[in-house]
Every structure is written in structure tokens, then in C-alpha cells.
C-alpha positions as CSV (number, residue, x, y, z in Angstrom):
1,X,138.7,-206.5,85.7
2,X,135.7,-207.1,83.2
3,X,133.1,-207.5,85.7
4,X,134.6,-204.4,87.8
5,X,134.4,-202.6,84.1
6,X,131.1,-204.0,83.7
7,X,130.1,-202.5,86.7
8,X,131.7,-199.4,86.2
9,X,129.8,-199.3,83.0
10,X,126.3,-199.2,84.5
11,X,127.0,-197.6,87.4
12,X,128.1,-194.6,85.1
13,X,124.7,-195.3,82.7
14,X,122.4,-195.2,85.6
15,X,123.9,-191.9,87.2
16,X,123.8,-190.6,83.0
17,X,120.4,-190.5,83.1
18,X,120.0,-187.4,86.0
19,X,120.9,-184.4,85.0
20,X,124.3,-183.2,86.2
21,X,124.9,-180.8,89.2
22,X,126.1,-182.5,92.1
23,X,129.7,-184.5,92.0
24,X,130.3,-187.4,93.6
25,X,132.6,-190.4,93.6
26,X,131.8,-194.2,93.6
27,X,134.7,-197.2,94.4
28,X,134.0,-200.3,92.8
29,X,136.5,-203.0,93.7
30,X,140.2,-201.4,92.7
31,X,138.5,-198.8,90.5
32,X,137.0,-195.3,90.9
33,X,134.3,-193.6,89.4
34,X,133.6,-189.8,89.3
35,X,130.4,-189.0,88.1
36,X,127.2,-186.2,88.5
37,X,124.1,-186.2,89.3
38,X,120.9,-184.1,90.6
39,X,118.4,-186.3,93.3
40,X,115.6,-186.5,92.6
41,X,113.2,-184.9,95.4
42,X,111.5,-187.2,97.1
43,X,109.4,-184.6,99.0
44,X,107.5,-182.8,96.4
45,X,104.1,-182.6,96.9
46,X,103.5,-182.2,93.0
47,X,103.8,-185.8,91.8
48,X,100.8,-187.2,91.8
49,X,97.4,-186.8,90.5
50,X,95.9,-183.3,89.2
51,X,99.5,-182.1,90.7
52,X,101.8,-183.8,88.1
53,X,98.8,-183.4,85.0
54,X,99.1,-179.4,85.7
55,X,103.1,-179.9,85.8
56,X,102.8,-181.8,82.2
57,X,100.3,-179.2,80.9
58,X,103.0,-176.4,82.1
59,X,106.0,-178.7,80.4
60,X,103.5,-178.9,76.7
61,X,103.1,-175.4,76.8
62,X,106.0,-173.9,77.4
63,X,109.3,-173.8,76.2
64,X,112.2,-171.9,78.0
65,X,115.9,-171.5,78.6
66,X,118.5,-169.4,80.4
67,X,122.6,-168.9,80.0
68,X,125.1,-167.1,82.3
69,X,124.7,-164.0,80.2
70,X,121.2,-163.2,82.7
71,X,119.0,-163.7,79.5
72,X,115.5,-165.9,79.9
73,X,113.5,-166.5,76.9
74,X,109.9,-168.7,77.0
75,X,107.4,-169.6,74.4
76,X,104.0,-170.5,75.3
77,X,101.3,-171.5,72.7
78,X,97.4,-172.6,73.7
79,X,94.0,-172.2,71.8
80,X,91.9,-169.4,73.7
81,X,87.8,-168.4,73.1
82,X,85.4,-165.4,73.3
83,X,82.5,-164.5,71.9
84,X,84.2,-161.9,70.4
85,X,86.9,-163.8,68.3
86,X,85.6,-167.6,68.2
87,X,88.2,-170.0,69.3
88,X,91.6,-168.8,68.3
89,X,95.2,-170.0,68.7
90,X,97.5,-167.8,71.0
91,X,101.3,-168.2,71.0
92,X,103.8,-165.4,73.3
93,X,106.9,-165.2,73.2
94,X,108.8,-163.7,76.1
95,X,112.3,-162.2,76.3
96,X,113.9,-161.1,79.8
97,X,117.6,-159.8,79.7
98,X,119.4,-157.7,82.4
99,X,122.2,-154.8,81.7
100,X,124.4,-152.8,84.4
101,X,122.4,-150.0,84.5
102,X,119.9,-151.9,85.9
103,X,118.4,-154.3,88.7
104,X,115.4,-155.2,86.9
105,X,115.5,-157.1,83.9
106,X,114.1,-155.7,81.1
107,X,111.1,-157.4,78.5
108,X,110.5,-157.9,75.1
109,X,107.2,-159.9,74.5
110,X,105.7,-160.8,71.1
111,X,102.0,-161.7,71.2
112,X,100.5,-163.2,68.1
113,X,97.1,-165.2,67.7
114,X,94.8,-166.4,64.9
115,X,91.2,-167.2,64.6
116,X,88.9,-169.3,63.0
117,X,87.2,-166.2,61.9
118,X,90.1,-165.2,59.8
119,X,91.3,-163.3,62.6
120,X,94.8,-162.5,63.2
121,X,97.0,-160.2,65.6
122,X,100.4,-159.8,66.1
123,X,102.4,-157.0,68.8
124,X,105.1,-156.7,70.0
125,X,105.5,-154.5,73.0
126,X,109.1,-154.0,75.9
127,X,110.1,-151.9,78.9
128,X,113.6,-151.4,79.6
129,X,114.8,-149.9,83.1
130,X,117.3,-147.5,83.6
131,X,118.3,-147.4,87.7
132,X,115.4,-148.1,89.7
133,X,113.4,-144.3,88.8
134,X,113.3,-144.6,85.2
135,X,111.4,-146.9,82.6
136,X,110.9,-147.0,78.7
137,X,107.9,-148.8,77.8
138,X,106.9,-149.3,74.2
139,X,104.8,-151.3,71.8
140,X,103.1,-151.8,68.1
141,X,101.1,-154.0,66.4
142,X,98.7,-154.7,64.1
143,X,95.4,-156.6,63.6
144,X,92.3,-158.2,61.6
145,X,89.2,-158.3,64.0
146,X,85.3,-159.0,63.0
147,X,82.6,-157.4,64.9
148,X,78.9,-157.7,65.8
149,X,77.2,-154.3,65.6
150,X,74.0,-153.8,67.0
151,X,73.9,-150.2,67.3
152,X,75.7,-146.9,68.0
153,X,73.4,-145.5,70.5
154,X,71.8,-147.9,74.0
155,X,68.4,-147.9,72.8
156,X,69.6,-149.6,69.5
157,X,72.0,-151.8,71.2
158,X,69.2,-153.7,73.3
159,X,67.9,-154.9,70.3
160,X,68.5,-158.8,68.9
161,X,69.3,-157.7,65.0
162,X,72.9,-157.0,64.0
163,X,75.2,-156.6,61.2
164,X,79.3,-157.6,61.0
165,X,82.2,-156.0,60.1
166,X,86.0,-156.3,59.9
167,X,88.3,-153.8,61.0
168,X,92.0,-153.3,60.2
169,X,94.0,-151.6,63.1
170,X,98.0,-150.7,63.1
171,X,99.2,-148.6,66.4
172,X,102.6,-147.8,68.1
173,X,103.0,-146.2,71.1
174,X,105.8,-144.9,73.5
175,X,106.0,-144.3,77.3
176,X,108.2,-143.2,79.4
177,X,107.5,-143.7,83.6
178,X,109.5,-141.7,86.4
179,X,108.7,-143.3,89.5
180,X,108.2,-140.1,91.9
181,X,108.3,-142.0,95.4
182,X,107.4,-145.6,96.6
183,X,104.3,-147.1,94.5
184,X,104.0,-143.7,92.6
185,X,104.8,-143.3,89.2
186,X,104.5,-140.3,86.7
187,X,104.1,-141.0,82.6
188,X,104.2,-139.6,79.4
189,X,102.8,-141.2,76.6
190,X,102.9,-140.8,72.8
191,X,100.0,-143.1,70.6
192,X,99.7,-143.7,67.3
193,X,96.4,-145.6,65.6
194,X,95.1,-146.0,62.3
195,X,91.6,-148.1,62.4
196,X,89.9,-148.4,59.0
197,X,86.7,-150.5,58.6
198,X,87.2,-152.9,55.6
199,X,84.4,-155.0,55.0
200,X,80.6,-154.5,56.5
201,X,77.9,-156.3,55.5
202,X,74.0,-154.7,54.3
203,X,73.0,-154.1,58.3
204,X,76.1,-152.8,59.5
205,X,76.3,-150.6,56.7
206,X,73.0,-149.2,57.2
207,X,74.1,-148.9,60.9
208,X,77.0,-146.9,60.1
209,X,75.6,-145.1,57.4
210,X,77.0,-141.5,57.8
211,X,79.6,-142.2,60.0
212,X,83.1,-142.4,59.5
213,X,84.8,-145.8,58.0
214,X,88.5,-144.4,59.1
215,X,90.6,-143.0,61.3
216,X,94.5,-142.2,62.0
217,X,95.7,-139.8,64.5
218,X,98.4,-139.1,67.0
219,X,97.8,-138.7,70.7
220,X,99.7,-137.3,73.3
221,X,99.3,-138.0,76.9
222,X,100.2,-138.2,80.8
223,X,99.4,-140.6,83.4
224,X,99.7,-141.1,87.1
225,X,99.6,-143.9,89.0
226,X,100.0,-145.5,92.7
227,X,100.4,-148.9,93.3
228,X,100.7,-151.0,96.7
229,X,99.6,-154.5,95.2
230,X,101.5,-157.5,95.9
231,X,101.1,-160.8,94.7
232,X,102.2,-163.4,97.8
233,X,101.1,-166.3,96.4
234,X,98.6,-168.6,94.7
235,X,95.4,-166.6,95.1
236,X,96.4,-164.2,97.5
237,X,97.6,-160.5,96.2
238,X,97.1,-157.3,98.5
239,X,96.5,-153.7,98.1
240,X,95.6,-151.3,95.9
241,X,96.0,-149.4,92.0
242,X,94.7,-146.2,91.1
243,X,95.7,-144.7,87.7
244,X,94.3,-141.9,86.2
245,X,95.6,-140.5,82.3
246,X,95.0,-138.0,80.4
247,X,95.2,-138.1,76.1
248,X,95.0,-135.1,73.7
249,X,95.2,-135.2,70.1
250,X,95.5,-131.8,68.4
251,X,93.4,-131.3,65.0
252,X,96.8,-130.8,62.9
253,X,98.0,-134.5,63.9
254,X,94.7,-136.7,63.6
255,X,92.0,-137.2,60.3
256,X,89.2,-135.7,62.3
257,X,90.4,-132.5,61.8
258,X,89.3,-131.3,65.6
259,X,90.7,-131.7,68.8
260,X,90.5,-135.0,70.2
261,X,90.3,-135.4,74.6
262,X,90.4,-138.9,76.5
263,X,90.5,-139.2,80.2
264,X,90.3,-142.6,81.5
265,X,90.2,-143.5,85.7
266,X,90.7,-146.9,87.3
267,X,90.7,-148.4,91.2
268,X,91.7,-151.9,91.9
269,X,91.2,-153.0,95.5
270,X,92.6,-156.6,96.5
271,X,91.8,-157.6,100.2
272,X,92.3,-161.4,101.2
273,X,90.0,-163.1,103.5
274,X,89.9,-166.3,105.4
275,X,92.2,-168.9,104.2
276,X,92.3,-169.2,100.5
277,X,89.8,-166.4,100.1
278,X,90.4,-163.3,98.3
279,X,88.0,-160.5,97.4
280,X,88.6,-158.3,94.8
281,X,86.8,-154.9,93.2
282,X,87.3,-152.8,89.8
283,X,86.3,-150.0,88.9
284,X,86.8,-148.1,85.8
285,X,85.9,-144.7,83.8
286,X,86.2,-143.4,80.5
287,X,85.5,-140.4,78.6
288,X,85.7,-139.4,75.0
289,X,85.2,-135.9,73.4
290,X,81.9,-135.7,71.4
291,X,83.5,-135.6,68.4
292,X,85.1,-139.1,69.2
293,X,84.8,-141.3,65.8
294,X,82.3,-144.2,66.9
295,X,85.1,-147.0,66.2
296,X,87.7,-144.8,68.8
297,X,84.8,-144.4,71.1
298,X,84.7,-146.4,75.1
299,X,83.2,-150.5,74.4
300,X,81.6,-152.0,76.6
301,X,81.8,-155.9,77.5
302,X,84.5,-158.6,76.4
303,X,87.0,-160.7,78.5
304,X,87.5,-158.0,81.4
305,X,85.1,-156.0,82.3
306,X,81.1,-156.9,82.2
307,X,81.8,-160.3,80.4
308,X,78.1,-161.3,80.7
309,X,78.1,-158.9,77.0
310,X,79.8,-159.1,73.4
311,X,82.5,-156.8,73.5
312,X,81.5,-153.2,71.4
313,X,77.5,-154.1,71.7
314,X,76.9,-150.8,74.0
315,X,79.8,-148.2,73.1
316,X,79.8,-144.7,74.0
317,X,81.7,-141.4,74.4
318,X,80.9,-142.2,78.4
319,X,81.6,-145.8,80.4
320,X,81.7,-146.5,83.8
321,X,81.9,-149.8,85.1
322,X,82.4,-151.7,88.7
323,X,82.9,-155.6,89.5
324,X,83.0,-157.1,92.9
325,X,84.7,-160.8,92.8
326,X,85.3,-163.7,95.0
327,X,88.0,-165.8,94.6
328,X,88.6,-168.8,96.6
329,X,91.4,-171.2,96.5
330,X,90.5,-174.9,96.8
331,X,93.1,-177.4,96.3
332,X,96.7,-176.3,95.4
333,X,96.3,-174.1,92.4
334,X,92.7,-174.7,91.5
335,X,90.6,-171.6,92.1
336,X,86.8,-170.9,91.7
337,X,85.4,-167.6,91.2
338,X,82.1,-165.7,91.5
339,X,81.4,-161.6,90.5
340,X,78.6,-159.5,90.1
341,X,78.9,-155.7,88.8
342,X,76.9,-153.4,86.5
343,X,78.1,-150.5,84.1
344,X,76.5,-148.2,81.4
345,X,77.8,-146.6,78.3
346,X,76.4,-143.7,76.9
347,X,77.0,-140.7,73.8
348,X,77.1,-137.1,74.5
349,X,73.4,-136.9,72.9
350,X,71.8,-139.5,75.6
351,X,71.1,-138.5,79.0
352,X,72.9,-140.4,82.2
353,X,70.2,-142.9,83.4
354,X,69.4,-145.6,85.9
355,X,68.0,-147.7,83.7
356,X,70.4,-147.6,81.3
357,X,72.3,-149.5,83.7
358,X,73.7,-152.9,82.6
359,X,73.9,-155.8,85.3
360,X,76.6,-158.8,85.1
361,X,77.0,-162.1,87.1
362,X,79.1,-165.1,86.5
363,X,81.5,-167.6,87.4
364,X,84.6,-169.6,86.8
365,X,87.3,-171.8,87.5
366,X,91.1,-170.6,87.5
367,X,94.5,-173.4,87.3
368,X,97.4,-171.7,88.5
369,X,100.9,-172.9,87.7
370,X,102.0,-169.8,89.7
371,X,101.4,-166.7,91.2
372,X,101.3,-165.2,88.1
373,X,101.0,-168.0,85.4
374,X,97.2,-169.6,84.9
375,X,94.4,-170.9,82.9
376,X,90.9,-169.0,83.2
377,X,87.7,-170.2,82.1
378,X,84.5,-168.1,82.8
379,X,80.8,-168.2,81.8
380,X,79.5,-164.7,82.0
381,X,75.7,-163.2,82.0
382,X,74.3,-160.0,81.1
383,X,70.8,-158.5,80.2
384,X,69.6,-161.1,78.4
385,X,73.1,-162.5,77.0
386,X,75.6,-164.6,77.6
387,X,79.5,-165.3,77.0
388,X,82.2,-168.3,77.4
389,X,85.7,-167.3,78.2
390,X,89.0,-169.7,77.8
391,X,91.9,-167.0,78.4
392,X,95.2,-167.3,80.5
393,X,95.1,-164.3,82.7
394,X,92.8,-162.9,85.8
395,X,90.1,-160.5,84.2
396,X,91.9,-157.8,86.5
């Protein structure tokens, strides 16, 4: 009987240490043992090498746990860079939870990061789905940013001297989507943003000089958009998103004390290739009214779009910009990437010209720990600049 127990005893520890889903039952000599256990698979192809770091990296940033009431939550937390912001600490936090008025599961996501700079930003934005037409969509924030400014107009901006400045944002907004027919969707769109400039040294000062230091308004807008994009897999999405919106802000409701018009345009095009190999194009418009305050005005440059330039060094009432990349899949869920696009911003008081056209090239390297779930780092050129990027989603 003891060394049946015995037995027993460590039979029982062994099974202990796998976590329980399957039941199954054991016979040692005159004794039976019930006990649970999940095997471990054997075939998975991620337990060795780069597979099982990426796995551990995945496990040390993220945090996450479900119950039977169909609610997810996750936390991740990594340090992120741009020229922009310096190196900077990022944590998310993301809520899904499902209802029975709906299919989807709805979001709540708080984003929050800090700088070196003295830097900070926190939002918090959801969408909640009612039947499989209707969406809610909502957001606010706030936020401490420093700036370069070189100039407000191109000619200006080319040059090497600039001044810095903080800004002090706080917005809210509120949309609501009605999804007309497959992959079309009509919005309305309520925005509210207060932007103050808080601290500027001698240069940016004198750069500003007349201009305005504040603004606070309320906008009012609609949107369309169609959509066929699909994400498959690793590296390999198909299709296409084109959205157009439209934003007015009457003079009683903003501190300009004039009517304020935004119209902003963008195509994605997403078109794989030969195995592994996907090719992917932006492009994107934007238009402000002439009386625009230069802080609410189209920026050009920064993580997204023409990352060879500091984010706000050309601004403009005008931008148009267009990137062509190629993304290629080489072992598992390492990707390399290479782009090349150009774009121009420009005021209502400077004509539309060729050579105020700015080209960007670069490359970079992508780990995916899913389809939608990666590590980005990019190294970015412009007209005689240059930019690092260390951020965790596709630049579009």
C-alpha cells in the first residue's frame, strides 16, 4: 500500500504540473487515479530558435485573460522611438466584451505613453456595435508634446535653424458609422480640440511671432468610406480603402471666430505578389481653409507617411502625399521592407510647384507575432534628413 501511495503520489505531481483540460484515468496496482492534463504539442513548429525568443518576447509583453462572460482584456507595455518624441515608454490596454445585440465584440482601448522629453499622452478611445449596420465609435485624450519648428512656410522649412516648443492638446470626439452595403460605410462625426502652445523658446517665438498661440473649436463632420481589405495572414492582406470626410466648424463654435473647412482623401491599395511578397501603395490629401490656425494646419512627415522628415517641419493648409512599399516575408514572421514616395505641403499664399516636391526612401524590418500583432523598426530618408523608427504597427 505505501509504495502504491507513493506512486499515486507522483503520478498525480507529474500530471499537476500541465494545465488541466483533458481527463483521464491511471490504475496503479489495486488503486485508481483520476487526474487532468493538457499534452503538450509535440508538433509545433515554434519551439526552437528565433521561433520560441519571439513566443517569450510576446509572453514579456503582454498580459491577458478571458472568462465565460465573452470578456478579453490584454495589456501590453514596450519602449518605442521617433525623432519626433525621443525614446518613449508605451503601454495599451485593451478591453473586448460582447452583448446580445451584437456579433462583434465591442472595444475599449486606453493608450498611454511617456517620454524622455517630458512627454506624456494618455487616450482612451471604443466602438460598440449595435446589429451588424450600426457602430458608435468614440475617443478623448489628452497630451504634452515638444516640437522642432523650422518654419511656417516651404521656403523657410528647408532651412537647418529651428526653434522648440511644447504644446498642450485635450480633444474628444464622437462617431457614429451606418454601414450602407458590403465594405461601404457612411459617418458622422462630432470633434472637439483645444491646442494651446505653452512654452517656446527665442527662435520659435520669433517664428511664430504674430500668429496664434491657441486654439479650441468644435467640428462637425461626415465621412464615407469603402473597404475590401483582408488580412489572410502573416504578410499577406488584399484589397483596397478609400475614405473621403468632410469637417466644418461654424465661427459661433470655434476661437477663430470664422468658418473653419477640412476635407481630407485617402487610397490604400494592397496587392500580394509571389510567395511572401506583398506590394502596397498610399496615398493621401488634405486641405485646410486659409484661415486654418498654423498649429491645426496639414504636417508633413513622422511615423506614417514620408518618414524620411521630422514630423510638422513642412506644414501647410495643402498636403498630398503617395508611398509605394515592398514587403517581403522571409522566415516565419520576420519581414523586410523597402518604400519610396514623395509629397509637398503648401499655404494658400504659395503657389503648387514641382520643386516643392519632397522625395522619401527607406527601409525596415517587421516581427510579427500575428497577422495583426508586430514590432516595426524603420530608418527613413528625406531631402537632406533622416529618421529612426521603433513602433509596433505597419506605417499603413
Amino acid at each position: 500500500m505505501l509504495r502504491g501511495l507513493v506512486m499515486t503520489i507522483a503520478a498525480a505531481f507529474a500530471v499537476g504540473t500541465l494545465s488541466a483540460q483533458s481527463h483521464e484515468q491511471l490504475v496503479i496496482a489495486s488503486d485508481t487515479v483520476t487526474y487532468t492534463y493538457t499534452p503538450i504539442d509535440q508538433t509545433s513548429r515554434a519551439q526552437t530558435g528565433i521561433e520560441r525568443f519571439g513566443l517569450s518576447l510576446n509572453d514579456y509583453l503582454t498580459f491577458d485573460g478571458a472568462d465565460a462572460r465573452d470578456v478579453k482584456f490584454s495589456v501590453i507595455g514596450a519602449p518605442a522611438y521617433s525623432e519626433a518624441t525621443g525614446w518613449r515608454l508605451v503601454g495599451v490596454a485593451m478591453l473586448h466584451y460582447r452583448t446580445k445585440q451584437s456579433a462583434s465584440p465591442h472595444q475599449l482601448r486606453l493608450n498611454a505613453s511617456a517620454s524622455l522629453k517630458g512627454c506624456y499622452n494618455v487616450a482612451l478611445e471604443g466602438v460598440n456595435y449595435f446589429g451588424d449596420r450600426h457602430a458608435l465609435r468614440y475617443g478623448g485624450g489628452f497630451a504634452l508634446d515638444r516640437y522642432y519648428l523650422y518654419g511656417l512656410d516651404f521656403a523657410t522649412s528647408l532651412g537647418a535653424s529651428y526653434g522648440e516648443y511644447a504644446s498642450r492638446n485635450y480633444d474628444a470626439y464622437m462617431r457614429y458609422d451606418y454601414r450602407l452595403c458590403t465594405g461601404l460605410t457612411l459617418g458622422v462625426r462630432a470633434e472637439y480640440e483645444n491646442r494651446s502652445i505653452v512654452d517656446a523658446d527665442n527662435i520659435a517665438a520669433s517664428i511664430i511671432a504674430d500668429g496664434a498661440t491657441h486654439f479650441s473649436g468644435l467640428g462637425l463632420g461626415l465621412g464615407l468610406k469603402y473597404s475590401t481589405l483582408r488580412t489572410e495572414d502573416v504578410n499577406l492582406s488584399r484589397g483596397v480603402v478609400f475614405a473621403v470626410e468632410y469637417e466644418f466648424s461654424p465661427a459661433v463654435l470655434n476661437s477663430v471666430g470664422g468658418a473653419l473647412h477640412e476635407v481630407s482623401a485617402l487610397f490604400d491599395w494592397f496587392q500580394p505578389l509571389w510567395r511572401g511578397g506583398l506590394l502596397a501603395f498610399n496615398l493621401y490629401g488634405e486641405h485646410h481653409s486659409a484661415n486654418t490656425p498654423w498649429m491645426c494646419r496639414a504636417m508633413l512627415g513622422g511615423e506614417d507617411r514620408m518618414r524620411g522628415y521630422y514630423y510638422g517641419r513642412f506644414s501647410g493648409n495643402t498636403l498630398i502625399a503617395a508611398q509605394l512599399e515592398l514587403r517581403q516575408r522571409v522566415w516565419e514572421g520576420l519581414v523586410v521592407a523597402g518604400w519610396g514616395g514623395c509629397g509637398t505641403a503648401f499655404t494658400c499664399n504659395e503657389p503648387a510647384s514641382w520643386s516643392r516636391v519632397l522625395p522619401t526612401y527607406g527601409a525596415g524590418v517587421r516581427w510579427y507575432f500575428n497577422p495583426s500583432s508586430l514590432v516595426r523598426v524603420d530608418c527613413g530618408f528625406g531631402r537632406g534628413c533622416h529618421t529612426f523608427i521603433v513602433g509596433y504597427s505597419e506605417a499603413f
